[in-house]
C-alpha positions in Angstrom: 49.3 56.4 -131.8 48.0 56.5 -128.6 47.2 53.0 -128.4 50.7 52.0 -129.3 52.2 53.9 -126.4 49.9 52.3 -124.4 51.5 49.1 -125.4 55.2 50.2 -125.0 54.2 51.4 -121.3 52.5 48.2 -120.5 55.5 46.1 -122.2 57.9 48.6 -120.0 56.1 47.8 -116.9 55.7 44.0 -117.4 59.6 43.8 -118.2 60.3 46.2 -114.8 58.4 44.0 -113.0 60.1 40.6 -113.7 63.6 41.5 -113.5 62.6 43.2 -110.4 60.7 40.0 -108.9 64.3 38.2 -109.7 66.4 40.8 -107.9 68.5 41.9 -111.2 70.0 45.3 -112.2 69.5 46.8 -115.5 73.1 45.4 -116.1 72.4 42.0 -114.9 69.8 41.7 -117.3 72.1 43.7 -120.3 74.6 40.7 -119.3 71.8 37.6 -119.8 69.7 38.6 -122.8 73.0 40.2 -124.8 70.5 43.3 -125.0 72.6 46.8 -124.1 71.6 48.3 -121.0 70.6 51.5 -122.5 67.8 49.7 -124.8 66.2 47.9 -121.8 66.3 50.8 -120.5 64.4 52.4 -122.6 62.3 49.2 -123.3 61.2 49.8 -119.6 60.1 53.2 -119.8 58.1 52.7 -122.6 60.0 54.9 -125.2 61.2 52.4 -127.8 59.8 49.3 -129.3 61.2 45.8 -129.0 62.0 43.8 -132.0 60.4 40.4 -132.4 64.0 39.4 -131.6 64.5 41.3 -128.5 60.7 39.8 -127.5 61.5 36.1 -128.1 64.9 36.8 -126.0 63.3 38.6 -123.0 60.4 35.9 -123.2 63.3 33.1 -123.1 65.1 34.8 -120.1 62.5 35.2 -118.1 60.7 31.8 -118.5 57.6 33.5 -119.9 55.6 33.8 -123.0 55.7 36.4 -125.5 52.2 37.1 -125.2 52.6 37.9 -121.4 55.1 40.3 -121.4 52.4 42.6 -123.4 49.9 42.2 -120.5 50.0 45.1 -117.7 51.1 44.0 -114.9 47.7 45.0 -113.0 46.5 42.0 -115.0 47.8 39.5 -112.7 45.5 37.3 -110.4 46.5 37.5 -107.1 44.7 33.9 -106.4 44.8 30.9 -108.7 41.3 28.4 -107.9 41.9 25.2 -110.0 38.3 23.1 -109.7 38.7 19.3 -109.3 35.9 19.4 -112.6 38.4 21.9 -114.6 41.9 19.5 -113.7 42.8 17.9 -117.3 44.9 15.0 -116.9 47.7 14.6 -119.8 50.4 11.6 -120.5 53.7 12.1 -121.5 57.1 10.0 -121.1 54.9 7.5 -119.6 53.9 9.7 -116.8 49.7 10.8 -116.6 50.0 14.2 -115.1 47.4 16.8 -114.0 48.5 20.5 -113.5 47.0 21.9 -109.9 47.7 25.5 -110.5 47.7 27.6 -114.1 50.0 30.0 -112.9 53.2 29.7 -114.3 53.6 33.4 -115.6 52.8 34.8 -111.9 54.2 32.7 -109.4 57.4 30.5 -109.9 55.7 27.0 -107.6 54.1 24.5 -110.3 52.1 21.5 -108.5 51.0 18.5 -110.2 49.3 15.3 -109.3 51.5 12.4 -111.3 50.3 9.1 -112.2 53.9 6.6 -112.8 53.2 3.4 -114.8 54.5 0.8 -113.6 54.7 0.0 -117.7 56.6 2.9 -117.9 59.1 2.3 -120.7 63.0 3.2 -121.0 65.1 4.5 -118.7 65.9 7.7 -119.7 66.6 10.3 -117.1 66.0 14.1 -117.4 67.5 17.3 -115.8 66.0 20.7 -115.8 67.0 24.0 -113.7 65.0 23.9 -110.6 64.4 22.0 -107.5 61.6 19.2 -106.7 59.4 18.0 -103.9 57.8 14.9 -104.4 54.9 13.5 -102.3 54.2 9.6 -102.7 50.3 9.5 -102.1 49.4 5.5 -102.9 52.1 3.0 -104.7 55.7 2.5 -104.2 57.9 4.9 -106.0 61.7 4.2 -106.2 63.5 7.3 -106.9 66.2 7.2 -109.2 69.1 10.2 -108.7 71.8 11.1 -110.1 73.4 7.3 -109.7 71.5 6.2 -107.0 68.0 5.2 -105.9 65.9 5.9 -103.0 62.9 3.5 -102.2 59.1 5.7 -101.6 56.4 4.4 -99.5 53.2 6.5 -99.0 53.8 9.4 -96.6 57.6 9.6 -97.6 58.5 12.9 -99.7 61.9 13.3 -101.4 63.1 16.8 -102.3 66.0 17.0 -104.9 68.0 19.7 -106.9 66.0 18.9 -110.7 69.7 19.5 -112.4 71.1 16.5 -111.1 69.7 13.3 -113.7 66.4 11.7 -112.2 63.5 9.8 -113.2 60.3 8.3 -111.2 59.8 4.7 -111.5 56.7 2.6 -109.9 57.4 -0.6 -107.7 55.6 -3.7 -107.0 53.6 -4.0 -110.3 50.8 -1.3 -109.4 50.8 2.4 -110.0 52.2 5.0 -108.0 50.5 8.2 -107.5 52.6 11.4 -106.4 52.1 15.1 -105.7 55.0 17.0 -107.2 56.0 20.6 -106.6 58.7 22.5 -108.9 60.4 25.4 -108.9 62.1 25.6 -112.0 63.8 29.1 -111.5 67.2 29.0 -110.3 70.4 31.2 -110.2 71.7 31.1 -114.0 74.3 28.8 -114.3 77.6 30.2 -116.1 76.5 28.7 -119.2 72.5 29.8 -119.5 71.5 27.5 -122.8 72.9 24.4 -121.2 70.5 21.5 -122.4 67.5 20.5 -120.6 65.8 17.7 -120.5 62.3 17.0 -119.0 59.5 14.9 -118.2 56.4 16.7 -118.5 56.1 20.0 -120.1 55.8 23.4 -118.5 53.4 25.7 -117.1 53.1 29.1 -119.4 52.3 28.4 -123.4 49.4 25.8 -123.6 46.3 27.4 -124.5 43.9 28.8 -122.1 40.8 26.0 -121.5 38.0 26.9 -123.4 35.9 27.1 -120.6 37.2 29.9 -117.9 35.6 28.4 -115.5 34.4 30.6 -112.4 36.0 33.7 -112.4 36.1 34.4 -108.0 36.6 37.7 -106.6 39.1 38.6 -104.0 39.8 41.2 -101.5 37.7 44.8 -101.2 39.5 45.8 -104.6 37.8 43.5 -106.2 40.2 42.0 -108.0 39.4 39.1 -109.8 40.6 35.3 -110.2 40.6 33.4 -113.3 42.3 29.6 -113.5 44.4 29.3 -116.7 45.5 26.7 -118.6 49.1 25.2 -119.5 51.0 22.4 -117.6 54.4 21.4 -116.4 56.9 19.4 -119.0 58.1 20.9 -122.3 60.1 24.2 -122.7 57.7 27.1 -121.6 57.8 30.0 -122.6 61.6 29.5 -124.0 61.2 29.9 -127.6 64.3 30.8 -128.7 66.2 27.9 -126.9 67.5 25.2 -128.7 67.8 22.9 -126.1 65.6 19.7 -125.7 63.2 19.7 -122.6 60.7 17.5 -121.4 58.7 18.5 -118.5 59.5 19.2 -114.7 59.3 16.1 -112.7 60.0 12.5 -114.4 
């Protein structure tokens, strides 16, 4: 019995914790996840249990997975160290992608290092909620936005709102290599499911690597550091949505 309020309290204070880190009321959240504001309230103080139902929907809201919203919020690493030995490249869409940070749960920021084929096949364009910053490191990368394109050299950036349609294409019959930085959380739109579409998947429900890695030790509390795994492109974390999504950048 005791362990089980343990549980409730450290599901309350995980679910205080994100709608406080996105500015929301009790009623603000009541309004987005159809819950009543007198359950979450509850849910937050650690004296009733959420349904699988009520789980999957909080996870969806918030962009996280179910798993995390059991974690205390103590658990958190205040420093992410990804090792150049411990960066997994992946392919999707045509794209070769490699996540630089495994945070996805505690900071909202997901940096990757993409690879664009100049093979690259299709023209399909995605949209996500969010914004992007995109770095062109060695290539040329024409930018295609929304109805128009904008021609990359190395050194030039772009930085775009991700709901508009776009898609990264390489120039000149070489690769193009890019640094890409999203932030997929954005105000809610009036309609919340809307349909995403995206590139590469995102940071939050691949597994954890199999090897940890170093575990580093910051500050005099001694609070420790641990890279984790998952990477920017599908839904993460959103479970429940029907909606079609392919990663952040594309």
């Amino acid at each position: 019995m005791e362990e089980i309020q343990s549980q409730l309290s450290s599901f309350g204070a995980r679910l205080k914790q994100l709608r406080l880190r996105r500015g929301w009321t009790l009623q603000e959240l009541a309004a987005r996840s159809g819950l009543s504001r007198a359950f979450l309230s509850r849910l937050e103080s650690g004296n009733r249990q959420a349904s699988i139902a009520a789980a999957l929907t909080l996870s969806r809201i918030f962009d996280v997975s179910m798993a995390s919203l059991f974690e205390s919020p103590g658990d958190e690493t205040p420093c992410i160290i990804v090792r150049a030995a411990d960066a997994r490249e992946r392919a999707v869409n045509g794209l070769k992608y490699t996540a630089l940070s495994y945070a996805g749960k505690s900071f909202n920021l997901q940096p990757l290092r993409v690879k664009v084929s100049p093979l690259r096949r299709g023209n399909e364009h995605y949209h996500h909620d969010g914004e992007e910053w995109v770095y062109v490191l060695s290539g040329k990368l024409t930018l295609s936005l929304a109805g128009k394109t904008y021609d990359l050299e190395p050194g030039d950036a772009a930085h775009f709102d991700s709901r508009m349609s776009h898609r990264l294409i390489a120039r000149g019959g070489r690769e193009c290599e890019v640094l890409v930085v999203a932030a997929p959380v954005w105000t809610p739109p009036a309609n919340q499911y809307r349909t995403q579409h995206r590139a590469i998947p995102t940071i939050g429900l691949l597994p954890l690597p199999k090897n940890k890695s170093t575990p580093a030790t910051f500050g005099s509390g001694g609070e420790r550091g641990v890279a984790r795994a998952a990477v920017t492109g599908l839904p993460a974390g959103r479970v429940a949505r029907s909606t079609r999504r392919h990663g952040l950048p594309s």
